[in-house]
N, C-alpha and C positions, 0 to 999 in steps of 0.2 A: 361324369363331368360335362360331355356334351349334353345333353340332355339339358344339364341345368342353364347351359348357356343358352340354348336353344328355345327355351322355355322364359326365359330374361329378357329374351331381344324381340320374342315375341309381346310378350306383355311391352315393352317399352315401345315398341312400334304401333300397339293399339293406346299408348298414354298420349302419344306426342300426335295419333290423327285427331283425338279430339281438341276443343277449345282450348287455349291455355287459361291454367287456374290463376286466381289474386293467390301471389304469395307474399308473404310479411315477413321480417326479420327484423327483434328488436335488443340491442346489443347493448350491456351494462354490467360494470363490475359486480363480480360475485363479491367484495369486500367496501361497502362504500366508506371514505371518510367523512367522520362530520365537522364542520364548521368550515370545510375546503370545498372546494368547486369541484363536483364531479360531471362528468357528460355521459349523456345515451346516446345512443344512433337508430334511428328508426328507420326502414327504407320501404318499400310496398313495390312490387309486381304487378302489371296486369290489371288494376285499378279500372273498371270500365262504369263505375258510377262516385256521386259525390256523397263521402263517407265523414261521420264524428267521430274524431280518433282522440282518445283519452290514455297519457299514461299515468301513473301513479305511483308512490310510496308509503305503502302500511306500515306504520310501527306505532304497539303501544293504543292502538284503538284511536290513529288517527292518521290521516292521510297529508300526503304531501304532493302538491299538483307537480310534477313535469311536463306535463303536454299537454293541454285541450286547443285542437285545433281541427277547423274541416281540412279536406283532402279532396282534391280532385285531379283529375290526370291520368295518362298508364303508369305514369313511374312519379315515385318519391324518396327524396334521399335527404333526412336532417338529422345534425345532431345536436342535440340541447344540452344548455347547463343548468345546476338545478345545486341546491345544497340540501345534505341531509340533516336531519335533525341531530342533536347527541342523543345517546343512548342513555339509560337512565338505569334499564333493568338489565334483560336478556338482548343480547345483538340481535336476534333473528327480526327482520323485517321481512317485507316480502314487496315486489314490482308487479304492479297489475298493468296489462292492455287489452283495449277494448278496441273496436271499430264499429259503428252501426252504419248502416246505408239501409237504401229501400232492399235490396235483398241483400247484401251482406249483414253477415254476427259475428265479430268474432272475439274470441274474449279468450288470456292466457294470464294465468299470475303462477309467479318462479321465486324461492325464496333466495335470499342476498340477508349478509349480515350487516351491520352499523359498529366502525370501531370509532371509537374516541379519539381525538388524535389532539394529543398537546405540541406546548415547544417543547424544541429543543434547546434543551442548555446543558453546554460543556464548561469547564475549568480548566482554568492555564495559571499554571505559576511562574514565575520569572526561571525559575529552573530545579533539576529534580533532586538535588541533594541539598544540604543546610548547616552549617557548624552550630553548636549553641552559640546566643547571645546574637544570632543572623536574625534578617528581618523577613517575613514571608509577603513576597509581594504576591497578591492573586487577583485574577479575574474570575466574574460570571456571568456568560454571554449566553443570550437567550436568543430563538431567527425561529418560524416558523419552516413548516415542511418544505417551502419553497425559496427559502434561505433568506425571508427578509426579516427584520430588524421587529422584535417583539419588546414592548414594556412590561415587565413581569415584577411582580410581588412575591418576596423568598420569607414565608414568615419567621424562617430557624435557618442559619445556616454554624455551625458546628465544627470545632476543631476537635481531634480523638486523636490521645498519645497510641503510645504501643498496644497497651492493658485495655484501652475502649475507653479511656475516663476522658469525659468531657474537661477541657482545660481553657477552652474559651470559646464565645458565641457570638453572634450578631441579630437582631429582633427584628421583622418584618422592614429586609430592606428591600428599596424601590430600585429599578434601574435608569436610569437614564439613558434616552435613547441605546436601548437595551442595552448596555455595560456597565456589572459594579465594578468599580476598585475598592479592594480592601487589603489593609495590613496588619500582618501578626509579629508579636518578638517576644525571638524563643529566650528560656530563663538564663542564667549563668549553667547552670548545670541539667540538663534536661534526660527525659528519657532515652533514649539512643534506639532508634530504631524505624519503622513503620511509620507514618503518624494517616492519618486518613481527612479529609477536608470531605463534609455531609452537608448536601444542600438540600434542603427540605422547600415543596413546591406544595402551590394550597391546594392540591388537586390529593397531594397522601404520599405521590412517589417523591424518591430520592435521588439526587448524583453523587457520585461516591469518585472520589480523586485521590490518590495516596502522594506521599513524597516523604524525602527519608530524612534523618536526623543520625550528624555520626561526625565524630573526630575524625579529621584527613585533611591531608597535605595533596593539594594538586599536583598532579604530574604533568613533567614540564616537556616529556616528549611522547612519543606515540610511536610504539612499536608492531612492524606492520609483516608478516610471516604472507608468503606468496609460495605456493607451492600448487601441483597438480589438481585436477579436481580429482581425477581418478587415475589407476594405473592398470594395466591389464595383466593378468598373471604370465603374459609374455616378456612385457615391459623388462628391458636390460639394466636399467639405471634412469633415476628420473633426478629433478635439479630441485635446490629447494633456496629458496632467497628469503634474507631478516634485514629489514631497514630501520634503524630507529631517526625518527625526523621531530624536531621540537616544533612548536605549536607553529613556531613564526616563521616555520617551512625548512630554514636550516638543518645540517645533517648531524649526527649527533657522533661522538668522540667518544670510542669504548670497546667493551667485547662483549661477545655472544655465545654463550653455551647452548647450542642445539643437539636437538634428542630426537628422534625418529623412532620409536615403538610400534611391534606388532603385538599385540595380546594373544593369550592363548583362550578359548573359549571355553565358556562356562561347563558346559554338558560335556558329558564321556568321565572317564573314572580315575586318570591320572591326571593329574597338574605338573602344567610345564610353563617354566620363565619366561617370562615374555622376552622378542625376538627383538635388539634394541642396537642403537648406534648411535652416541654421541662423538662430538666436533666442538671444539672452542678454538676461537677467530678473532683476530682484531681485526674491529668494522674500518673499512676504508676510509677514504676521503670523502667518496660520495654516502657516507653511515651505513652500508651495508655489507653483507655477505655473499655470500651464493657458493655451496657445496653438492657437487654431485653426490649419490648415494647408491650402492649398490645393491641390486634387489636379488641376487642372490644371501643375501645376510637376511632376508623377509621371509625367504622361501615361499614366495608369493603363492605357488602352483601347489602348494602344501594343504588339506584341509585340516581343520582342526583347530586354525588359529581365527580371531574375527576378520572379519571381510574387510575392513579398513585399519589404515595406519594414523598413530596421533603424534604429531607434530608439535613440539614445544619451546621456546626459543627465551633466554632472559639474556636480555640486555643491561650490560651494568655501564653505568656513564663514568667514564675516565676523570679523576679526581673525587667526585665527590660519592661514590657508590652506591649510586641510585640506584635499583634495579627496579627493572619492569619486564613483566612478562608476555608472549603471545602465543597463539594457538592456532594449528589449521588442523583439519581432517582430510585425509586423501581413503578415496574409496578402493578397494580390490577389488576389480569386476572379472569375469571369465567373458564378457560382453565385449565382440573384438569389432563390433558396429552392427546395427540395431536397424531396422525399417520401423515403423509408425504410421497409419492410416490418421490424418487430421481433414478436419472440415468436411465430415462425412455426412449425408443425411441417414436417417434411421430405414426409409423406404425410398424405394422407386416409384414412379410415374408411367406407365407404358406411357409411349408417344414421347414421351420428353427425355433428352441426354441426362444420365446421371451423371453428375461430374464428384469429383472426390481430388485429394491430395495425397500424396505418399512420402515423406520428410527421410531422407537417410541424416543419420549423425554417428557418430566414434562414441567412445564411450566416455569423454568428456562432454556428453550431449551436445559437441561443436558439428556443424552440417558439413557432411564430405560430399564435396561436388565431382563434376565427371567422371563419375561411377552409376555403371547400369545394374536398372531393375528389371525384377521380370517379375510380371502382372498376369495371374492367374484367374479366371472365371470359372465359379464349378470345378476347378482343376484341369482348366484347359486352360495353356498359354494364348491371351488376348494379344499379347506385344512385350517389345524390350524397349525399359526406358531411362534417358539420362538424364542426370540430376543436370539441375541447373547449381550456380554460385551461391544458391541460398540451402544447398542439398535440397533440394524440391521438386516434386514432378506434379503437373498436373494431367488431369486423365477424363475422359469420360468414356460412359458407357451406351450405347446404341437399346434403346428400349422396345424398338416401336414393334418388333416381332415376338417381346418377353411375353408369356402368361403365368411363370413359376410364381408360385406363391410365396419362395424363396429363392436369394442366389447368393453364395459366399465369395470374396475378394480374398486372395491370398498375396501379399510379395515378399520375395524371396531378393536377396542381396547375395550370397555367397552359401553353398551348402556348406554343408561342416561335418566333420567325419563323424560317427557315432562310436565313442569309443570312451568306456565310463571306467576308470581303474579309482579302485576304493583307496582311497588317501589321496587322491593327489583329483585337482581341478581343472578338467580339459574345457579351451576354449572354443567358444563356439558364434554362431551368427547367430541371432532368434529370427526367424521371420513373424512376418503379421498377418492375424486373420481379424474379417471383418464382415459381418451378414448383415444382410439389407430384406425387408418386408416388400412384396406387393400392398402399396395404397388401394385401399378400398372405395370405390367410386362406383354406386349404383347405375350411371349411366354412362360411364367410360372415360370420364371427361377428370380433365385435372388441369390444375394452376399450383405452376412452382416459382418461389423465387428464390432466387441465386444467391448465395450465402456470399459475405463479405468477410476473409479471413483473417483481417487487421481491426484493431481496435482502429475508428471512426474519430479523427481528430479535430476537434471542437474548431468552427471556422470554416470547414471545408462545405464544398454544396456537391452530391453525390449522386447520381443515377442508378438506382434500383434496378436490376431485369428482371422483369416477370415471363415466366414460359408460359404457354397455354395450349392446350391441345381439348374442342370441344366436341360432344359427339354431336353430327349432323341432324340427327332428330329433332326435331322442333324446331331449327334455325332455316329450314329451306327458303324463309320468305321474310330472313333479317337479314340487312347489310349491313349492321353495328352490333356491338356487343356490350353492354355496360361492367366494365368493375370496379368494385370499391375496394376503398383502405381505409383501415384505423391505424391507429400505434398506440400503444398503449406506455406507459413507462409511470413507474411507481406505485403502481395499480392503479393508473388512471388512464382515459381515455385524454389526449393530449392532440393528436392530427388526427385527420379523416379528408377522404376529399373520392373525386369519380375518375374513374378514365374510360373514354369512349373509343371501342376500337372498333374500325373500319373490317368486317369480316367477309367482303363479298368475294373476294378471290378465293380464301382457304380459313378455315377452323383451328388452325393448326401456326402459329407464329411468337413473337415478342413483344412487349412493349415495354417501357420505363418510368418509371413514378419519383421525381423530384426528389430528394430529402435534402433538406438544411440541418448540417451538423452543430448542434448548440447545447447551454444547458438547457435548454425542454428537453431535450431526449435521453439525459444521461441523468444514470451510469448505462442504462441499461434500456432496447428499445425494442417492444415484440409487436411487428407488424403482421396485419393479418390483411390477405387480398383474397378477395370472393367475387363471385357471381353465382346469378339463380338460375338453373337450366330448366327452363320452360317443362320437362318432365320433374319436374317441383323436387330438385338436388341442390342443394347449397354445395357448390363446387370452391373448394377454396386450399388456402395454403398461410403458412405462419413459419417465421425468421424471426430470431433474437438476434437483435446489431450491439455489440460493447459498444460503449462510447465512453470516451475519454472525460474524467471526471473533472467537471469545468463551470465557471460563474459567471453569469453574468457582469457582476463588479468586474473587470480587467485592474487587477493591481498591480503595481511597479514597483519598485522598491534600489536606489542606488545609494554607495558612495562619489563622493567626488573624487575621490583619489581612490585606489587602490594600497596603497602602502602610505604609511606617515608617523609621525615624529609622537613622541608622549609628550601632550601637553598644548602639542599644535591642537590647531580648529580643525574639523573636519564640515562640508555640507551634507547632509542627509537627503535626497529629494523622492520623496512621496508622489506616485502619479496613482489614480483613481477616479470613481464616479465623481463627479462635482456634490461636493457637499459632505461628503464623507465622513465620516469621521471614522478613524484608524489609532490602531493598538498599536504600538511601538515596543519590540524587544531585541537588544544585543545581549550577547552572553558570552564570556572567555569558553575557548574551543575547551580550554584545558578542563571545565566541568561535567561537560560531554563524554570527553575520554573516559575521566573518573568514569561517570555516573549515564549512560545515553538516555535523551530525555523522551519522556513523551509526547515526539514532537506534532503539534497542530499541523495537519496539511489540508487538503482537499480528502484523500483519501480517509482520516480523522473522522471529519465531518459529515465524510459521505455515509459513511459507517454509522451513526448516530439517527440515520431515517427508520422511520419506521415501518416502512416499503421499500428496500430497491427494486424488489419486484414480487409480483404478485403469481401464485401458481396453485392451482388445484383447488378442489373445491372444500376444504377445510378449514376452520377458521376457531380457535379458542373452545375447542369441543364440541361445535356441532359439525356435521356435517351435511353441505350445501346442496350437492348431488340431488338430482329430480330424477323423477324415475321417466324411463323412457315415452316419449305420446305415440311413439309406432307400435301396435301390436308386435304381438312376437307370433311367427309362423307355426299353424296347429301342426302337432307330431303325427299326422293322421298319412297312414301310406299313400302312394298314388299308384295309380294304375295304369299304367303303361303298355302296349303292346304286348299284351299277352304277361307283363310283366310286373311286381310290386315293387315301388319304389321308397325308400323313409329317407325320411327329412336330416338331415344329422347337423347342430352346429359347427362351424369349421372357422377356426380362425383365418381370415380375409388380412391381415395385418390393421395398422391404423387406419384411423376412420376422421372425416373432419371435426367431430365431436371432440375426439382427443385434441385436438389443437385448442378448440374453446378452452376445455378442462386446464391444460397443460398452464394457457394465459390466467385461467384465474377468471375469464369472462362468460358470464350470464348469458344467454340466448333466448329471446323467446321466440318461435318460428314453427310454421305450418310446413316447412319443407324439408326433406329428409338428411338427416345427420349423419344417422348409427346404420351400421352394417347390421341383418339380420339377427334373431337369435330365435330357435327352434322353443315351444311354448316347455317349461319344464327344465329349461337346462342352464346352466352356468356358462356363461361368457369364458371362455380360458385366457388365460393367461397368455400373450404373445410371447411364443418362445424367445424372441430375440432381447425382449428385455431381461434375462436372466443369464442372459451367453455373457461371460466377458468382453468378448471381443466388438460386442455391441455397442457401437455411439461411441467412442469414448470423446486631564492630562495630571499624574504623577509622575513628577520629577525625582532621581536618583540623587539622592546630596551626592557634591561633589566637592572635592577637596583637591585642585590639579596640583600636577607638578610645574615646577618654575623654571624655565627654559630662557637663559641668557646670552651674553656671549660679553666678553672680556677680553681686555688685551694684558697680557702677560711676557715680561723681561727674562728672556733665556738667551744664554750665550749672546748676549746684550743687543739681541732681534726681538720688533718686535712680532707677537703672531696672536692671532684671533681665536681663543678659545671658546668651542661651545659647552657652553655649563648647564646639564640638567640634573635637577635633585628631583628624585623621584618618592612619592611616600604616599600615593594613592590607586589603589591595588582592588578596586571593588572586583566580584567573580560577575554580577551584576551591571553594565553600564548604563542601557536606556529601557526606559520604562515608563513611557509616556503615551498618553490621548492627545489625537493631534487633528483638529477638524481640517478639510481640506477650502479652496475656494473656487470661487462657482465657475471654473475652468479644470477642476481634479488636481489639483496639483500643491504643493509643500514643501519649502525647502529649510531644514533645520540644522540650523551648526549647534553641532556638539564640542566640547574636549575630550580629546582621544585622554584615557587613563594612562598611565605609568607602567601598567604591564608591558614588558615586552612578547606578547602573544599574539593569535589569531580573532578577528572578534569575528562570531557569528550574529548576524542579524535579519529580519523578519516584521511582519507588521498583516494585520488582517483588517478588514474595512469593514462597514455597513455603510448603508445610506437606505432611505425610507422605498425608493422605486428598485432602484439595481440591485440591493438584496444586500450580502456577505461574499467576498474575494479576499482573497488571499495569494500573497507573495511567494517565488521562489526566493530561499535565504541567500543573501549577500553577505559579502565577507570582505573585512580590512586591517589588515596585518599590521599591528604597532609595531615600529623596529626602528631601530639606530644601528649604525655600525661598528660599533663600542661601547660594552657596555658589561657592568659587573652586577652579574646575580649573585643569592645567597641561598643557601641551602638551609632551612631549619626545620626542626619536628613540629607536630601541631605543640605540644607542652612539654615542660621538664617540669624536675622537681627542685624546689628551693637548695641550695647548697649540693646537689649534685653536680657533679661538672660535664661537658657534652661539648662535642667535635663542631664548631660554627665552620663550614665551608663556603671561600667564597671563589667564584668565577669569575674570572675577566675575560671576555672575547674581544678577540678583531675579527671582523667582517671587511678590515681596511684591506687595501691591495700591497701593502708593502709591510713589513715588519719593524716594528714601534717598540720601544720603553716606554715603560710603563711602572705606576706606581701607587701601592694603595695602603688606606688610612681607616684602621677601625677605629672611633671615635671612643676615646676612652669615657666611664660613666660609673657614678659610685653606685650604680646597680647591681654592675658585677665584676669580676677580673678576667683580666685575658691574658693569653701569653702565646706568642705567636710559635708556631711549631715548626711549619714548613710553608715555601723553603727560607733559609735563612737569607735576611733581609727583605725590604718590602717594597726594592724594584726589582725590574727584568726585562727580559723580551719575547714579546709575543710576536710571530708569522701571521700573515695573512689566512684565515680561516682558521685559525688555531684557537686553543685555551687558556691560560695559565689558573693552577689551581692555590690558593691561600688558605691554610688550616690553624684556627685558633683553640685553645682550650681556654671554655669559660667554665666561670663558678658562679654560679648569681647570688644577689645577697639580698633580693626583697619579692615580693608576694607580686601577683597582681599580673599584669600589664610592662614587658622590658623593653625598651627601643635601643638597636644596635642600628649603628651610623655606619656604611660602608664607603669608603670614596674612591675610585680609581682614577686616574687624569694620564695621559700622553704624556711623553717627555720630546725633549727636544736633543737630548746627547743619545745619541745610537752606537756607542765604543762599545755596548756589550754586548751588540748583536754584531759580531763579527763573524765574519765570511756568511753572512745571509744580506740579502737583498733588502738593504733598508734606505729610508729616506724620514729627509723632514716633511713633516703631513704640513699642507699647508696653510690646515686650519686643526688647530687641536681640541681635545674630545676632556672634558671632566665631568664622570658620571658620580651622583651622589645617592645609595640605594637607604632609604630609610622603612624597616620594617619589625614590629611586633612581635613578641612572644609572649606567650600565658607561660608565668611561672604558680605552680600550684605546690599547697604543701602537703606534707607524707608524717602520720605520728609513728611512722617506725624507721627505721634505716634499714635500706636494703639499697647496696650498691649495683648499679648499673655500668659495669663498664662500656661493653660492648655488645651489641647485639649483631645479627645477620639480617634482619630486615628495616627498612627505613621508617618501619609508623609505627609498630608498637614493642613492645620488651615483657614476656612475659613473666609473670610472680609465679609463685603454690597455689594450689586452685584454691578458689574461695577468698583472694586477697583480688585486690586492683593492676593494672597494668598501668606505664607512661613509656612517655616518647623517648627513644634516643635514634644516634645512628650508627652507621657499622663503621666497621675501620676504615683507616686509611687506603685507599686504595695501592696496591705496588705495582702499579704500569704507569 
C-alpha cells in the first residue's frame, strides 16, 4: 500500500511541474427529448490559442448544429440550447466535439438516445361512481412536458361497458384551448360494473380512465375507527375510538358493535380460533365511543398468531337502521423503539466532515425525544447523543486523518437482553448499521455538497454549501479557483452558472451557490458541482434536492361563506393567471365515502411525465455506456527493491463517473473520471451496494329549492316561518369552464342544492404562458337547523310493501313540536306505523324517527312528499326545556323512487342489510330495508 502511494504522489508531483494541459468537458443528456428544448454545457481549461469548436448531433445520417463557434481565452463556460430532431427509427443518435486550432485536435463523439415525447393527456369525470339513467360528464385535457396548454386532435375516443363492447364513441375531436367536454347517458338498465373511457391519440397510444356503474344508495354518514398504529407485545391495554359524523359534520345517533381479532397464522399443523373481543355501545352525544381493551385476551407475547390485530366497527343509525361499517389495523411489533441512519451519503471525502442523521422513534414510528444515543465508528464509541424534539440527532465525522477504504456507523438506543424461548416473542431494541466507501479521487481532492433533508418548498430561495478540499499541486500560483453547476431536472439540463473562489489563504474551505425554489426544479433536482484540477481530474460531487411539486399557474379557489342555506346563492371566487381558463368541479362528500375518487392533484399530473427523472445509462434496449478513453494499467510485475510487485484491481469505492451515470448525464472530456482498472480484469462490484444497511363552460341543469318565509296564526301570534321545499338532490353540482379576466380573477354565484351535505370542490387552470395549476379543494356545507330526511332503497318492487323512514332533526337550542305530513298519492298506500300520531317533541340535537308501510301501485318513477313544520304549543314537551322558536322552521323533502316490476312473487319481508335482499342464485336481487330499529 505504501509503495503505491508512494509511487502516485510521485507521478502527480512530476504531472503538476510540467505546463498545465487544455482540458475540455462537454455535458449532455444521455436521453435527449425531441420537439423540447434541451441544453449542453461546454467549458475548456487552459485554452492558450484561438480554436473552432463544433458540436453536433448524428441521427439517421444527418446532423444537427449545436455549437460552431471560435473560442479564445484560458477559460470557457457555455451552455446552449438546441432541439433534437424526432426519431423516426432507432433512438440511438450520437454527440460529436471537435476543436481545431493551430496546434490543437481534438475530436470526441458519445452515443445519446432521441425519445419521442408527446402530450400529455389525462381524464376527469365529474365523479367515480354512476347509477343508470346518470349522465357522464368528462374531460380531456392535454399540457405538454412543461405543463402548458396543448391543441390536440383525438381521432377516436370510446366508451367500453364491462364485456369490452364499445357502446358509444366520438370522431376526431378537436380541443379547445386544450379542453374537450363531452357527455354520455347511461341506458335505463345498463351493465353494472367497470366501464373503461379509451382515448385514442394520432400518434397510435392510448389513455385509459375507468368509472363504475352500480345500484346504490349514498351514505349519509362516515364512520371513522381511530385506534393505535401499533402495540408492543408489552403493551397492557390499548384504547380504540368509532365516531360516526354525517356528511354535514353533525354527529350521528346510534350503536356500535366492535370487534378486535387476532388470527391465528397460516403455517404449523394445528388450527386455532382466532383470539377475539367484541363490545356494543350506544354512541354518545358527541357520535362516538372509546373502549379500552385488554391485551391480555391477544396474547400479544404468544407466537403463532399474525403479527397484527383487525379492528371492525358497524355502526347502526338510531331509527332508521342504517348500518355502516369501518376498519383499522393495529400492528404487533416486538419493536420497543428503533434507531435509523437517514440522510446519509454512500461515501466519505477525506478532508471533508461527514455529516449524517440518526431519527429515534417508538414503534408507532412517533420520534422519542431526550433520549441518548450512542454512536459507534468501527466499533469504537465516537460520543453519546441526545435526541432533539423531532427524535433527531445530527452528527458528523472528522475525515481528514481517514485512509480506510471502508468504515461502518453503528447506533445503539438501549441493549436488550438475548433471550429467545420458542413460543413466545421477546422484546427487543434493533440497533442500526451503516457502511460508508472511501471516494476515489486520483489527485486527493474533493467537492461535497451538503444534502438538504426536507423536501424544498416551492417559493423559498435557498443557499447550497459546497465543501471543497483541493490538493496543492498545480495550484501554487492560483489565487482563484473556478466551479461550476448544472441541475438537471426531468432529464434536462435546466440551471448552470460559475462560482469563483478566492483560494489564496487555504485549499481547503466553503462556498454557497443560490437556488430558487420553483416549478423549474421540481419534483426532483440533481445538481452537480465540479472543477478541473490542473493535474487533468474532473473533481466533483452530485445532490438530488425533492422539491415540492408546484405550477407555475398559482390557483385559488374560495367560497363566500362557509356554511349555507339550500337554495340560497353562494359566490364562488376563482383567482389565477390572467386569462385563464379553469375547470370547475363540486361534488356531494357523500360520493366519495361511497366510492373515493381518482382525485386530479398536482401529484396526479406530476405522475403522467415522462421523466421525473433521468438515471443511468439505459434507455428502451440499448445501452448508452462508452467504454472507458483511460487505458487500463498493464498486469506486468514491477520490480522493486530487490522485489516483485503485481498490479491487482481493488475496489477504491465511487468514482465521479458514477455520479454522471447515476444523472443519466453524457460527458465528453479529456480529463480523468474512472478510478483504475488492471488490463484483464473486471471492475467489482462495491461491496457496499449489496450490504443492506447501505444508503438507505358546461352548466349542471338546475332545478332549486324554493325558499320562503310566511306568517302563520298559532295560539292567535303572529310568527315568521321559514318555508323550504326541497326536491333537487344532484350528487354532481358544478361543472363548468370559466375563463378568468385580465387581472386572474372570477366570481360565480351558484344555488347551493337541496342536499343537506358537505360539497367538495376544486378547479384546475390553463393559460397559454403560465402553463396548468391547480387548486387545493374547498368545501361548503349545506345545512339548516331543521330539517326532515328520508330514508329509501335505490328500487322496490311493484306491489311489495317496504319500510319508508323519515328523520326529523333539530339542530335548534331548545326543544320544539313538531309535525309531519306524508303527502298522500294514488301511486301508493301508507299507513303510518310508528310512533302513533304525527306530532311530538324533539330536544335540541336530537331525532325523531317516522315509519310508514307502503305499497306502490305503478311502474316507473314514485315521488313521496315529506313535510315536517315547528309547532307553536310545547304542552308535550314537559319537564324539558322548551320554548317558542322565534322564527318557525317548515321543511318540505320531495324525493323519487324507481319502482320496477318482478314476473314472479317472492316476498321480501325484511332484510339485514340496507341495499340489497338476496334471491336463489341464478334469479335477481331488489332493495328493501331491515327492521325497525328497538333503541
Amino acid at each position: 500500500m505504501w509503495l503505491r502511494f508512494f509511487m502516485s504522489t510521485l507521478l502527480l508531483h512530476l504531472t503538476a511541474a510540467s505546463p498545465p494541459e487544455l482540458q475540455y468537458s462537454l455535458m449532455v443528456p444521455s436521453v435527449l427529448q425531441s420537439n423540447s428544448p434541451d441544453q449542453a454545457c461546454i467549458q475548456i481549461h487552459n485554452l492558450n490559442e484561438s480554436v473552432s469548436m463544433s458540436i453536433a448531433l448524428e441521427y439517421s445520417n444527418a446532423n444537427t448544429t449545436i455549437l460552431e463557434q471560435s473560442v479564445k481565452g484560458n477559460y470557457f463556460f457555455k451552455c446552449i440550447r438546441f432541439m433534437a430532431p424526432r426519431a423516426t427509427a432507432s433512438p440511438l443518435a450520437f454527440v460529436t466535439f471537435s476543436a481545431k486550432g493551430a496546434t490543437v485536435r481534438l475530436a470526441e463523439r458519445r452515443s445519446v438516445a432521441i425519445q419521442n415525447v408527446e402530450s400529455i393527456v389525462f381524464v376527469q369525470t365529474d365523479k367515480p361512481i354512476y347509477k343508470p339513467r346518470q349522465t357522464v360528464l368528462l374531460r380531456v385535457v392535454a399540457i405538454d412536458t412543461q405543463f402548458k396548454p396543448v391543441q390536440e386532435m383525438y381521432p377516436l375516443i370510446t366508451i367500453q361497458d364491462p364485456q369490452g363492447n364499445r357502446i358509444f364513441q366520438w370522431l376526431n375531436v378537436t380541443s379547445r384551448k386544450a379542453i374537450v367536454q363531452l357527455t354520455f347517458q347511461l341506458i335505463e338498465e345498463p351493465m353494472l360494473g367497470s366501464y373503461q373511457i379509451i382515448v385514442g391519440k394520432k400518434s397510435g397510444t392510448s389513455i385509459h380512465y375507468s368509472f363504475t356503474v352500480d345500484e346504490y344508495v349514498l351514505p349519509k354518514f362516515e364512520v371513522m375507527v381511530h385506534a393505535p398504529k401499533s402495540v408492543t407485545v408489552l403493551t397492557p391495554d390499548f384504547t380504540v375510538k368509532v365516531c360516526g359524523v354525517y356528511t354535514y359534520g353533525q354527529p350521528v345517533e346510534g350503536r356500535v358493535q366492535l370487534s378486535v381479532c387476532r388470527d391465528f397464522s397460516l403455517y404449523g399443523s394445528c388450527k386455532r380460533d382466532p383470539l377475539c373481543q367484541s363490545v356494543t355501545k350506544a354512541m354518545g352525544k358527541d357520535g362516538c365511543i372509546s373502549h379500552v381493551f385488554s391485551s391480555k385476551i391477544f396474547e400479544l407475547n404468544r407466537a403463532g398468531y399474525q403479527m397484527s390485530l383487525v379492528v371492525e366497527a358497524i355502526v347502526t343509525e338510531k331509527g332508521t337502521g342504517v348500518r355502516l361499517t369501518g376498519s383499522a389495523y393495529i400492528t404487533v411489533t416486538q419493536v420497543l423503539g428503533s434507531v435509523r441512519f437517514e440522510n446519509m451519503d454512500q461515501s466519505y471525502k477525506r478532508g471533508i466532515p461527514y455529516f449524517g442523521q440518526i431519527k429515534l422513534v417508538n414503534e408507532d414510528d412517533l420520534p422519542i425525544a431526550n433520549e441518548v444515543v450512542q454512536l459507534l465508528l468501527n466499533d469504537k464509541n465516537v460520543g453519546n447523543y441526545t435526541t432533539d424534539g423531532n427524535g433527531t440527532i445530527e452528527f458528523s465525522v472528522d475525515t481528514s486523518e481517514m485512509f480506510n477504504p471502508q468504515f461502518s456507523l453503528r447506533a445503539i438506543y438501549k441493549t436488550s437482553d438475548i433471550c429467545n424461548i420458542v413460543g413466545w416473542l421477546v422484546p427487543f431494541y434493533p440497533e442500526a448499521y451503516y457502511y460508508v466507501q472511501r471516494f476515489y479521487s486520483r489527485t486527493n481532492s474533493f467537492v461535497k455538497i451538503k444534502l438538504e433533508p426536507e423536501r424544498l418548498r416551492c417559493g423559498q430561495k435557498r443557499s447550497i454549501t459546497v465543501y471543497y478540499v483541493l490538493n496543492k499541486k498545480g495550484y501554487e500560483k492560483l489565487t482563484q479557483v473556478k466551479f461550476y453547476y448544472v441541475v438537471m431536472v426531468k432529464g434536462k439540463i435546466v440551471l448552470s452558472g460559475q462560482k469563483h473562489v478566492n483560494t489564496s489563504r487555504a485549499l481547503k474551505g466553503t462556498f454557497s451557490i443560490p437556488l430558487a425554489v420553483s416549478e423549474k426544479i421540481a419534483p426532483a433536482a440533481r445538481m452537480l458541482v465540479y472543477t478541473v484540477h490542473p493535474s487533468k481530474e474532473l473533481v466533483a460531487d452530485s445532490a438530488r434536492f425533492q422539491i415540492e411539486k408546484c405550477f407555475k399557474n398559482k390557483v385559488r379557489l374560495q367560497f363566500s361563506v362557509k356554511q349555507g342555506l339550500p337554495a340560497s346563492n353562494v359566490s364562488l371566487h376563482v383567482e389565477a393567471a390572467a386569462n385563464s381558463q379553469c375547470a370547475l368541479l363540486a361534488v356531494d362528500e357523500s360520493v366519495l365515502l361511497l366510492k373515493p375518487e381518482q382525485e386530479l392533484s398536482a401529484e396526479t399530473v406530476y405522475n403522467l411525465l415522462p421523466f421525473q427523472d433521468l438515471s443511468g445509462y439505459h434507455f428502451s434496449g440499448l445501452n448508452l455506456e462508452d467504454d472507458s478513453k483511460e487505458p487500463c494499467v498493464p498486469a506486468d510485475n514491477i520490480f522493486y527493491n530487490g522485489l516483485y510487485y503485481m498490479p491487482v484491481s481493488s475496489d477504491f469505492g465511487p468514482d465521479v463517473y458514477l455520479y454522471f451515470k447515476e444523472m443519466g448525464m453524457k460527458v465528453l472530456t479529456n480529463s480523468h473520471l474512472r478510478q483504475p482498472v488492471v488490463c484483464g480484469s473486471v471492475r467489482p462490484t462495491p461491496d457496499f451496494l449489496s450490504r443492506p444497511g447501505f444508503g438507505e363552460s358546461l352548466s349542471t341543469p338546475m332545478a332549486t329549492a324554493k325558499l320562503s318565509e310566511t306568517v302563520s296564526a298559532d295560539d292567535s301570534q303572529d310568527r315568521i316561518i321559514t318555508e323550504i321545499i326541497r326536491k333537487y338532490f344532484p350528487e354532481t353540482w358544478i361543472w363548468d369552464l370559466v375563463l378568468l379576466n385580465s387581472i386572474g380573477e372570477a366570481n360565480i354565484v351558484f344555488t347551493i342544492p337541496d342536499t343537506i351535505t358537505k360539497w367538495k370542490a376544486s378547479v384546475f387552470c390553463l393559460e397559454k404562458k403560465a402553463g396548468f395549476g391547480i387548486s387545493a379543494p374547498t368545501f361548503l356545507s349545506a345545512f339548516q337547523p331543521f330539517f326532515v330526511d328520508m330514508t329509501l332503497p335505490f328500487s322496490i318492487i311493484r306491489g311489495e310493501d317496504f319500510l319508508l323512514r323519515a328523520n326529523i332533526f333539530n339542530y335548534l337550542d331548545k326543544c320544539i313540536m313538531v309535525s309531519i305530513l306524508l303527502a298522500s298519492s294514488q301511486d301508493y298506500q301508507a299507513q303510518l306505523l310508528s310512533p302513533e300520531g304525527d306530532d311530538g317533541c324533539v330536544c335540541a340535537n336530537e331525532r325523531k324517527t317516522y315509519v310508514w308501510n307502503i305499497i306502490s301501485k305503478k311502474l316507473g318513477d314514485v315521488i313521496f312528499s315529506v313535510t315536517a313544520e315547528t309547532k307553536q304549543n310545547a304542552s308535550k314537551c314537559e319537564n324539558r326545556t322548551s320554548g317558542r322558536p322565534e322564527a318557525g322552521w317548515k321543511d318540505t323533502l320531495i324525493r323519487t323512487l324507481l319502482v320496477e316490476e318482478i314476473s314472479w312473487a317472492r316476498p321480501c319481508r325484511t332484510c339485514s342489510s340496507s341495499s340489497r335482499c338476496p334471491l336463489a342464485a341464478g334469479s335477481r336481487t331488489w332493495s328493501c330495508l331491515p327492521p325497525i330499529s328497538t333503541f
